[in-house]
N, CA, C and O atoms as a GROMACS GRO file, in nm:
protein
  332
    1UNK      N    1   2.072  -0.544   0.742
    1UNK     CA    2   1.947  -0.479   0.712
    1UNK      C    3   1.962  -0.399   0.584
    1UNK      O    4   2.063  -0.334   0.554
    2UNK      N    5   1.807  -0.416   0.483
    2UNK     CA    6   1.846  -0.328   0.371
    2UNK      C    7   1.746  -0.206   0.399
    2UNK      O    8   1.648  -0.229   0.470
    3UNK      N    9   1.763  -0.101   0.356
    3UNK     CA   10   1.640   0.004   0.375
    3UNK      C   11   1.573  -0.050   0.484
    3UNK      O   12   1.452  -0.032   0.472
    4UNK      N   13   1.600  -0.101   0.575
    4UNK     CA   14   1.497  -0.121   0.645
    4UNK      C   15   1.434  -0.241   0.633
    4UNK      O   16   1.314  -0.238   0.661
    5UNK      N   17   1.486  -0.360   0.595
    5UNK     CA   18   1.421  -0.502   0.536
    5UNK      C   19   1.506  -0.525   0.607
    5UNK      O   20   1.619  -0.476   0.608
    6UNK      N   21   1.436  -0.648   0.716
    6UNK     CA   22   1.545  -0.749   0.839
    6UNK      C   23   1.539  -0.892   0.775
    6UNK      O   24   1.451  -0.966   0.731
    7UNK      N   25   1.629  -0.894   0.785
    7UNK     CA   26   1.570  -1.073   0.715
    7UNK      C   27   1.450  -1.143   0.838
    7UNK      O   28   1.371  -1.225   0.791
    8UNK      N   29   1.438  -1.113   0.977
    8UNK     CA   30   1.326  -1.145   1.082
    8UNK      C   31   1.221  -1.079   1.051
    8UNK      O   32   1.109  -1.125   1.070
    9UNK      N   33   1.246  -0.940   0.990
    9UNK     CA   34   1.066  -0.894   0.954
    9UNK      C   35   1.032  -0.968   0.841
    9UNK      O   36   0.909  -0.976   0.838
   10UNK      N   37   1.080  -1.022   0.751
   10UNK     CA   38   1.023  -1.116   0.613
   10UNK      C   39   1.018  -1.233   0.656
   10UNK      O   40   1.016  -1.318   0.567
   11UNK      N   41   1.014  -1.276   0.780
   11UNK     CA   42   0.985  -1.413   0.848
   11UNK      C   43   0.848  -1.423   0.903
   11UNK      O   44   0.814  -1.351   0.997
   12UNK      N   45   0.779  -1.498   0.857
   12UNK     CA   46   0.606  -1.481   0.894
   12UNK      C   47   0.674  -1.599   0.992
   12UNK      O   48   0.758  -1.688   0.998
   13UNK      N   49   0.545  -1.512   1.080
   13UNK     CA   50   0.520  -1.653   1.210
   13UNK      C   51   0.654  -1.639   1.276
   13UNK      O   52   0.690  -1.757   1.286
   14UNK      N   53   0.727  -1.582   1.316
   14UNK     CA   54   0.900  -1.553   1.379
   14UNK      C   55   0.847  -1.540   1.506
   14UNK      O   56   0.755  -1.458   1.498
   15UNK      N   57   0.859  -1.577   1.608
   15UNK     CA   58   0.896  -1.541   1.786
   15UNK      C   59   0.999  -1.578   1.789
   15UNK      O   60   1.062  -1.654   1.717
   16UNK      N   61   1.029  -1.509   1.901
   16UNK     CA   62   1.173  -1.526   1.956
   16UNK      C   63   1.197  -1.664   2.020
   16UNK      O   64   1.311  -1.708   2.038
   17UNK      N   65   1.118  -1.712   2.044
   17UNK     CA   66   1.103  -1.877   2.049
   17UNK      C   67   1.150  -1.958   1.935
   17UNK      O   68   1.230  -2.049   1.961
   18UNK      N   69   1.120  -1.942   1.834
   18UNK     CA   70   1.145  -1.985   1.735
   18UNK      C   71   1.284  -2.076   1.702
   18UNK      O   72   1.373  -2.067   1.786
   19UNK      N   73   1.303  -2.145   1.610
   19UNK     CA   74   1.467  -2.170   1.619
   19UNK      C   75   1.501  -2.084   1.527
   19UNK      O   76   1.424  -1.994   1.493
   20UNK      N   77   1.647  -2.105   1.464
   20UNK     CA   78   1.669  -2.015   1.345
   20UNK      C   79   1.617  -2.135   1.228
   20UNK      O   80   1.587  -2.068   1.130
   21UNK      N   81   1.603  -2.225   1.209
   21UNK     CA   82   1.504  -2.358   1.122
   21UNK      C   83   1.393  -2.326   1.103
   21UNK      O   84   1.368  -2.325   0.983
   22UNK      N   85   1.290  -2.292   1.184
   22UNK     CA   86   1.177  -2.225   1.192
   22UNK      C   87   1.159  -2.097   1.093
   22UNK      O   88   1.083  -2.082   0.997
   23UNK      N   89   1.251  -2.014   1.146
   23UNK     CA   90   1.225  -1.834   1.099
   23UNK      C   91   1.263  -1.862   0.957
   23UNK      O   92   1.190  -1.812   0.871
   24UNK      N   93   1.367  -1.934   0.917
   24UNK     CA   94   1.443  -1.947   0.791
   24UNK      C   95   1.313  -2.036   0.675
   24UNK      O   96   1.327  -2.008   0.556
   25UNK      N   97   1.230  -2.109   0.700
   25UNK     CA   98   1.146  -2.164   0.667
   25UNK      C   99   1.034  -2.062   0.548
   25UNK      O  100   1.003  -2.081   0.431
   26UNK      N  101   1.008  -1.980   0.624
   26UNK     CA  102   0.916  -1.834   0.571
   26UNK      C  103   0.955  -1.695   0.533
   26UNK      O  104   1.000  -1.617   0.616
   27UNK      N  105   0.941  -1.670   0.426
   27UNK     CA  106   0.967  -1.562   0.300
   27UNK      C  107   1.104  -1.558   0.285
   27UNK      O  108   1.174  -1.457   0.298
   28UNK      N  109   1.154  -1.706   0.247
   28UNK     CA  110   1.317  -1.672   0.226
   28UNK      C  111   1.302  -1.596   0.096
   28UNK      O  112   1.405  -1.531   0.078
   29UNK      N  113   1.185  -1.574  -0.033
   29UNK     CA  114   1.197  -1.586  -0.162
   29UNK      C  115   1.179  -1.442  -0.150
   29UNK      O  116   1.252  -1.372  -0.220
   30UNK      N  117   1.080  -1.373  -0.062
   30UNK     CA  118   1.131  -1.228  -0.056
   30UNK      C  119   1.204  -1.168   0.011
   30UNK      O  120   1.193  -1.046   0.022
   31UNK      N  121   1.299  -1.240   0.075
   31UNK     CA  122   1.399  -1.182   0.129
   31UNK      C  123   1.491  -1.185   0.021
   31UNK      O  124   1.542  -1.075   0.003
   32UNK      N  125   1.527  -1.265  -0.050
   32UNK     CA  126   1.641  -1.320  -0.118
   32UNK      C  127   1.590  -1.148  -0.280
   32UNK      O  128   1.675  -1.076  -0.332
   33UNK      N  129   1.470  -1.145  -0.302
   33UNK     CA  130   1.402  -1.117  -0.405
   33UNK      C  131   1.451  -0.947  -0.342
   33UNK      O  132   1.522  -0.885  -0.421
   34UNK      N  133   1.428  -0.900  -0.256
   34UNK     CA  134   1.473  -0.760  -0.194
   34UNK      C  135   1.564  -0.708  -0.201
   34UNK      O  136   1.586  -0.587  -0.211
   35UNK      N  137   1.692  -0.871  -0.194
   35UNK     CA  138   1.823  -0.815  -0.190
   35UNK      C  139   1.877  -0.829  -0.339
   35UNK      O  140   1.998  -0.813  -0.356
   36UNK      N  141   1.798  -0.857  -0.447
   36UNK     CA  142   1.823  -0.858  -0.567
   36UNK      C  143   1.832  -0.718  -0.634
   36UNK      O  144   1.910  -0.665  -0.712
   37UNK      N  145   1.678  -0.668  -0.548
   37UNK     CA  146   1.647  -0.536  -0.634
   37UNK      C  147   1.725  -0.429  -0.560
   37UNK      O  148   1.752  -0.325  -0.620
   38UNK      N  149   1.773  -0.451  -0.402
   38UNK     CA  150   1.855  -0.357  -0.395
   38UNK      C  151   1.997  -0.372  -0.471
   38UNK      O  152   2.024  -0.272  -0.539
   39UNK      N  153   2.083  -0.463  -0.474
   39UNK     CA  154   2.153  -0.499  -0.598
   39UNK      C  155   2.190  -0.391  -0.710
   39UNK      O  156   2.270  -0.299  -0.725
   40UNK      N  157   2.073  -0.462  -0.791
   40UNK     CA  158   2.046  -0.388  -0.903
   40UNK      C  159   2.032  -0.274  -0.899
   40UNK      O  160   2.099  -0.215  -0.984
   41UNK      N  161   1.941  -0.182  -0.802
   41UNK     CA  162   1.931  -0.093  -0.762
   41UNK      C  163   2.090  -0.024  -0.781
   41UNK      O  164   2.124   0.054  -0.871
   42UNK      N  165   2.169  -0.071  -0.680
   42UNK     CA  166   2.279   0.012  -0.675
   42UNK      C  167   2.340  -0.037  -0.799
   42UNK      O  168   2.319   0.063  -0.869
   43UNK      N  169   2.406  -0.124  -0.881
   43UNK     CA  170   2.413  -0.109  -1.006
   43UNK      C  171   2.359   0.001  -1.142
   43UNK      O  172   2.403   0.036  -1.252
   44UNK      N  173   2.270   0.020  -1.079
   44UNK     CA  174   2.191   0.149  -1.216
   44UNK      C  175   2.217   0.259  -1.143
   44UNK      O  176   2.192   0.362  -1.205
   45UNK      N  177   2.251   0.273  -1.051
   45UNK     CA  178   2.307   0.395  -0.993
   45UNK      C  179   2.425   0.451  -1.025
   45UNK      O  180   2.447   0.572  -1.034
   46UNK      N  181   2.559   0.290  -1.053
   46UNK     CA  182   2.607   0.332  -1.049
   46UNK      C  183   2.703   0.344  -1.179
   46UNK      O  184   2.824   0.333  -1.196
   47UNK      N  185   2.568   0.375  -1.279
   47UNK     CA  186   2.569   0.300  -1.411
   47UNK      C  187   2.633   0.241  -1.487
   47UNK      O  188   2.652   0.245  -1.608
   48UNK      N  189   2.686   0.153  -1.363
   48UNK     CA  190   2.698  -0.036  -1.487
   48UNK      C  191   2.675  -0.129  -1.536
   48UNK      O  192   2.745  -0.215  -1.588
   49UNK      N  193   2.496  -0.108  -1.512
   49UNK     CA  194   2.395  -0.130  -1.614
   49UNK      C  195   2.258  -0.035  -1.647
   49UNK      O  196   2.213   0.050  -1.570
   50UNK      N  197   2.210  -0.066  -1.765
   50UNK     CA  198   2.138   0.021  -1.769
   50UNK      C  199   1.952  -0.001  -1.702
   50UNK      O  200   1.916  -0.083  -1.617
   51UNK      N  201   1.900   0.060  -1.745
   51UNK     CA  202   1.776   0.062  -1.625
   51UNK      C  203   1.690  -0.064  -1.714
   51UNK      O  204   1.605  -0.130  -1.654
   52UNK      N  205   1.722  -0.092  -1.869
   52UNK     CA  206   1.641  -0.190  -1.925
   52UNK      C  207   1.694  -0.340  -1.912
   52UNK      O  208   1.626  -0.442  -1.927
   53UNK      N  209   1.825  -0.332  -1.883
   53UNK     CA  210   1.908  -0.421  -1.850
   53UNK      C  211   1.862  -0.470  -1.654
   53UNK      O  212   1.861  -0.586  -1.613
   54UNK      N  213   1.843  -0.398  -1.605
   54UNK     CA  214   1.803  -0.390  -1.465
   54UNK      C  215   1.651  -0.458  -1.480
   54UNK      O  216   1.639  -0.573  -1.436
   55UNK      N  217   1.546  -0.400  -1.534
   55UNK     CA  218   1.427  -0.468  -1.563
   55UNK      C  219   1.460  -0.620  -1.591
   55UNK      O  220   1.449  -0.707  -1.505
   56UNK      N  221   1.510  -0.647  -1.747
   56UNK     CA  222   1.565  -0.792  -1.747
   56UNK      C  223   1.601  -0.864  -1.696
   56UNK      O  224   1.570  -0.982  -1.714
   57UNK      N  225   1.687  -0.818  -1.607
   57UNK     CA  226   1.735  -0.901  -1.464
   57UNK      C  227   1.669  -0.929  -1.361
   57UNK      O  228   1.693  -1.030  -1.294
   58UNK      N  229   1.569  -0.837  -1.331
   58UNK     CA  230   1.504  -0.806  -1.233
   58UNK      C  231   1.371  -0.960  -1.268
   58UNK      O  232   1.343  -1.053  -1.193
   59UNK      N  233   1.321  -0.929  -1.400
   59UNK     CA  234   1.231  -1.050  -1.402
   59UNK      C  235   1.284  -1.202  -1.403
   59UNK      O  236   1.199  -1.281  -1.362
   60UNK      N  237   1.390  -1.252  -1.435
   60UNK     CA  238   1.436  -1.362  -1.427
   60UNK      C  239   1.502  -1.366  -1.256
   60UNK      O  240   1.483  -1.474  -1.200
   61UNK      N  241   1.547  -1.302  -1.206
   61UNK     CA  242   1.560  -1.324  -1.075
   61UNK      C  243   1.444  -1.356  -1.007
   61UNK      O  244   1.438  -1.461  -0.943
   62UNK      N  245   1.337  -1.268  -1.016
   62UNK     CA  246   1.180  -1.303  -0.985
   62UNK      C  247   1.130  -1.444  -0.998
   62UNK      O  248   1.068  -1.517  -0.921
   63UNK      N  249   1.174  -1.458  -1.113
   63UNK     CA  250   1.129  -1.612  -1.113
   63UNK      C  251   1.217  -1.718  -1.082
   63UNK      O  252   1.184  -1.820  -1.022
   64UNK      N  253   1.336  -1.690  -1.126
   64UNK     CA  254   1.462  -1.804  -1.075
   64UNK      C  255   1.420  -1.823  -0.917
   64UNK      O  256   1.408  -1.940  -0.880
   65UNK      N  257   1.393  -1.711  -0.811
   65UNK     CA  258   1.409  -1.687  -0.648
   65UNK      C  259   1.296  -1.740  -0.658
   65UNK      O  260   1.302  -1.857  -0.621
   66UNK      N  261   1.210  -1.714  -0.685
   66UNK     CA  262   1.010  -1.760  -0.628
   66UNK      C  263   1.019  -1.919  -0.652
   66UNK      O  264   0.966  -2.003  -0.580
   67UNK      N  265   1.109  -1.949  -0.789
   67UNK     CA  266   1.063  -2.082  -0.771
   67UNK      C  267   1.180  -2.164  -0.708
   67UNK      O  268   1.182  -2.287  -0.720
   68UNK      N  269   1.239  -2.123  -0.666
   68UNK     CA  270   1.361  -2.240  -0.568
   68UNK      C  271   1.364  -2.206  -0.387
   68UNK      O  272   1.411  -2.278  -0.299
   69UNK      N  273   1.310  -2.095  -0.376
   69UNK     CA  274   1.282  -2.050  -0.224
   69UNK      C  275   1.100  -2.071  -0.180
   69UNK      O  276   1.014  -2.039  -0.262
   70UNK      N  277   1.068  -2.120  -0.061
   70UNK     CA  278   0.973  -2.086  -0.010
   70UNK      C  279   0.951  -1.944   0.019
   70UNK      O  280   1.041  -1.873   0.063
   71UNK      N  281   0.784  -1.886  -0.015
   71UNK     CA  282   0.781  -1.797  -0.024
   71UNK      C  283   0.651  -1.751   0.105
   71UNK      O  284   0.605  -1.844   0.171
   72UNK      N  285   0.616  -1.651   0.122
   72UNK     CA  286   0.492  -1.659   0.239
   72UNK      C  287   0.417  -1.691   0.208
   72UNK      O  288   0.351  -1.765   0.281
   73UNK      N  289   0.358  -1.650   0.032
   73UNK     CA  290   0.276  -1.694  -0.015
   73UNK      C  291   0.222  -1.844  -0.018
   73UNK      O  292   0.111  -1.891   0.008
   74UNK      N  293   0.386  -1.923  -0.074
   74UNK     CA  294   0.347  -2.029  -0.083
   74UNK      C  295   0.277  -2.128   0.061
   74UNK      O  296   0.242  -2.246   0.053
   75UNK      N  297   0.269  -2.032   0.200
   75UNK     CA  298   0.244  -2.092   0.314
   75UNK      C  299   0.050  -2.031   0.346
   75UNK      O  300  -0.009  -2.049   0.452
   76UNK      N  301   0.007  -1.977   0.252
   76UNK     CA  302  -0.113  -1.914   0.240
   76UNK      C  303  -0.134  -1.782   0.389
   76UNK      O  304  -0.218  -1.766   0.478
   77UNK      N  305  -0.030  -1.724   0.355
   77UNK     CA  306   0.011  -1.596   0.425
   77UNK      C  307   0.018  -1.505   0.362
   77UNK      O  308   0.103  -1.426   0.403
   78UNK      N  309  -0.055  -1.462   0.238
   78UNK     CA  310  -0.051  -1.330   0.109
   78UNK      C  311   0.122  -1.342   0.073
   78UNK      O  312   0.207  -1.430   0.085
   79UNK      N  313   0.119  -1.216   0.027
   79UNK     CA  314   0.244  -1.217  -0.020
   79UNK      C  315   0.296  -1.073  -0.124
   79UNK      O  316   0.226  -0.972  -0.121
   80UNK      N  317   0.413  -1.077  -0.204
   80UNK     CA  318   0.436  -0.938  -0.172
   80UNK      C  319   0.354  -0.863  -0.250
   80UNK      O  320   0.365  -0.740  -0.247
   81UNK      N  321   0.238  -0.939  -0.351
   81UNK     CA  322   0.149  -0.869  -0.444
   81UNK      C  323   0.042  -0.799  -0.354
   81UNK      O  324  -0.023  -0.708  -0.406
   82UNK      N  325   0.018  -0.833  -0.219
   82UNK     CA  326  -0.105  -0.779  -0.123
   82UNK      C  327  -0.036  -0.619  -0.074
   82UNK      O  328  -0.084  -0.566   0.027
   83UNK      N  329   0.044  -0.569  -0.126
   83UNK     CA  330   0.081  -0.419  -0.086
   83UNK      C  331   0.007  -0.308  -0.132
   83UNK      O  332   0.039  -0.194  -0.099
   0.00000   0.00000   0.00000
């Protein structure tokens, strides 16, 4: 768990029924995308990079993750811009 991010709460549509095939199916791209920015996060903390260097990274991960992971969005379930 990160801050409080389960990889099962970023699983749309998850019951405990579910398989782990199922749950793994939905918001792998913000799960994967969460654990980037916490990452980075602790990197600029712990300054061995800097915060513009962190931005930079931060947008190409964004897009490298969104476009090789299914995302909720892409299942017409909003997504993490609806906050």
């Amino acid at each position: 768990m990160l801050n409080g991010i389960s990889y099962e709460s970023t699983s749309a549509l998850c019951t405990k029924s579910d398989s782990v095939t199922e749950r793994t199916r939905y918001g792998q791209a913000e799960y994967y995308y969460a654990v980037s920015r916490e990452i980075l996060a602790d990197l600029v903390s712990k300054n061995l990079i800097t915060e513009e260097q962190r931005r930079k990274i931060d947008e190409l991960d964004r897009d490298m993750i969104f476009s090789s992971y299914p995302s909720i969005e892409d299942y017409g379930l909003g997504g993490i811009t609806d906050a």
